[in-house]
N, C-alpha and C positions, 0 to 999 in steps of 0.2 A: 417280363416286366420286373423290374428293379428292387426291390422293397428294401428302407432303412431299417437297422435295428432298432430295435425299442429305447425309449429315452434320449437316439440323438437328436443335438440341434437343429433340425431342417425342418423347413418353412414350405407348407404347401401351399402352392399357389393355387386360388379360387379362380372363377371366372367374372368377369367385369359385373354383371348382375347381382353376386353375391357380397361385394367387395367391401365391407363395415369397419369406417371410421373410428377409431375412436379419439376422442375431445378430451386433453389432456386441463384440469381445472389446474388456475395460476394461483398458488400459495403465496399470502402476502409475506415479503420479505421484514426483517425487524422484528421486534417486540412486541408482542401481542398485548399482552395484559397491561395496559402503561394507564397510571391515573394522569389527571391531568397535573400539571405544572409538576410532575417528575422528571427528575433526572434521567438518563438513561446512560450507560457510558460505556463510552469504547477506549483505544490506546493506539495513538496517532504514534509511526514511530517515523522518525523522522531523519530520513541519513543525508546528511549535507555532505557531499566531498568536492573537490577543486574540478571536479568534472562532469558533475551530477545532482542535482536533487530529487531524491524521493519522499513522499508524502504518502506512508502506509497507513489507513486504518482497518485496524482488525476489532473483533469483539475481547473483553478482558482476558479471557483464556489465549489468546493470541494465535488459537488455530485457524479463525474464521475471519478470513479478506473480507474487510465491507466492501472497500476500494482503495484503488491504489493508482497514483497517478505523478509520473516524474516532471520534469523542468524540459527536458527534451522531448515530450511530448508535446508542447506548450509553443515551444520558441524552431527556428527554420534551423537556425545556422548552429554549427558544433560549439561556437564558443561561446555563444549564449546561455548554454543549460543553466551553466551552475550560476547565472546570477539571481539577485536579489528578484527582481522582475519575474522572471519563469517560474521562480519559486512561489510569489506570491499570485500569478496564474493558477499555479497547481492546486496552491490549498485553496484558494475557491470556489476550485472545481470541489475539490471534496468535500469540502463544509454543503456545499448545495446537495451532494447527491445524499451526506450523512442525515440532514437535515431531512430529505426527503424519506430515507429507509424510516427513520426515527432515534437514529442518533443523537443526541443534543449537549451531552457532554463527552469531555475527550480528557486520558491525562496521555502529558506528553514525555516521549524517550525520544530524544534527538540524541544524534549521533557522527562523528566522524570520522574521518579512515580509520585510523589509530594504526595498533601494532608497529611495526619500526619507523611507520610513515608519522605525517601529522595528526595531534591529538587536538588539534582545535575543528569545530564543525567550519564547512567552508562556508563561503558569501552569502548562500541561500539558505541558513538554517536559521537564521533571526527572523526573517524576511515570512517563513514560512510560517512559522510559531505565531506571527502578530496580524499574517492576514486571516489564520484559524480563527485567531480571537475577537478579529473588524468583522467577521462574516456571520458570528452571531451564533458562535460555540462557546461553551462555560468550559472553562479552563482547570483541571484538577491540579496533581500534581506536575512536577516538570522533571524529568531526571536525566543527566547525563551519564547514557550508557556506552561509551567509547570503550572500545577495547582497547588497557594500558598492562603491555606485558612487564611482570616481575623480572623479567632478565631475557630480553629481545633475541630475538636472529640477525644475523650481522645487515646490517645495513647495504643497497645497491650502489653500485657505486663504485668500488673496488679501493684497494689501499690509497691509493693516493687524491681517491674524491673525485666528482667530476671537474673535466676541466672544460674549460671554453675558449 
């Protein structure tokens, strides 16, 4: 007969008779200590691009996904994502789930492609921002965090531009 060394990983199997459970307790997710009529706040970051919306929220330190849910989750077809509609699906979706952890307030970092591409957010980052706000989240700051390079990489494309 066989015997492991000492301290390794392996898992002795009992027989059906012996077999004990154990009952994992569910830890309530959010903020424990919250008085009432307190704010509580997270950081909606918000990336609208020409192909996509996403609707992140994290806690302020921005390690910790409360939830996260895009426009293509929302909508069937690929050209749909990024519009105003999917977008305004998404956020409230997450306004309900925020609301449920104990989120109640949010400041927002919208965002768009940037870098050599466009620096304006695309069709769904309005749309997003203001059904956050219809769904019955208090609004903090707003910032636009686009990435705008000091001095690009050459653009695609090649010399002479696309043609058509």
């Amino acid at each position: 007969r066989l015997t492991p060394p000492a301290g390794s990983p392996c898992i002795r199997i009992m027989s059906k008779a012996k077999k004990v459970r154990q009952v994992k307790e569910e830890k309530p997710l959010g903020p424990q200590n919250v008085r009432e009529g307190e704010l509580v706040f997270g950081v909606a970051h918000i990336y609208a691009s020409f192909n996509d919306t996403f609707v992140h929220i994290t806690d302020l330190s921005g390690k910790e996904t409360v939830v996260r849910v895009t426009g293509g989750m929302k909508v069937k077809s690929d050209r749909d994502e990024p519009s105003p509609y999917a977008a305004m699906l998404a956020s409230q979706d997450v306004a309900v789930r925020c609301l449920k952890i104990g989120v109640t307030a949010l400041h927002v970092k919208i965002r768009g492609t940037g870098g050599n591409r466009s620096k304006t957010p695309g069709p769904g980052g309005m749309a997003a921002l203001r059904a956050l706000a219809r769904a019955g989240m208090k609004i903090g700051r707003i910032e636009d965090t686009t990435p705008i390079p000091t001095d690009a990489t050459r653009k695609k494309g090649g010399r002479r531009g696309r043609r058509l």
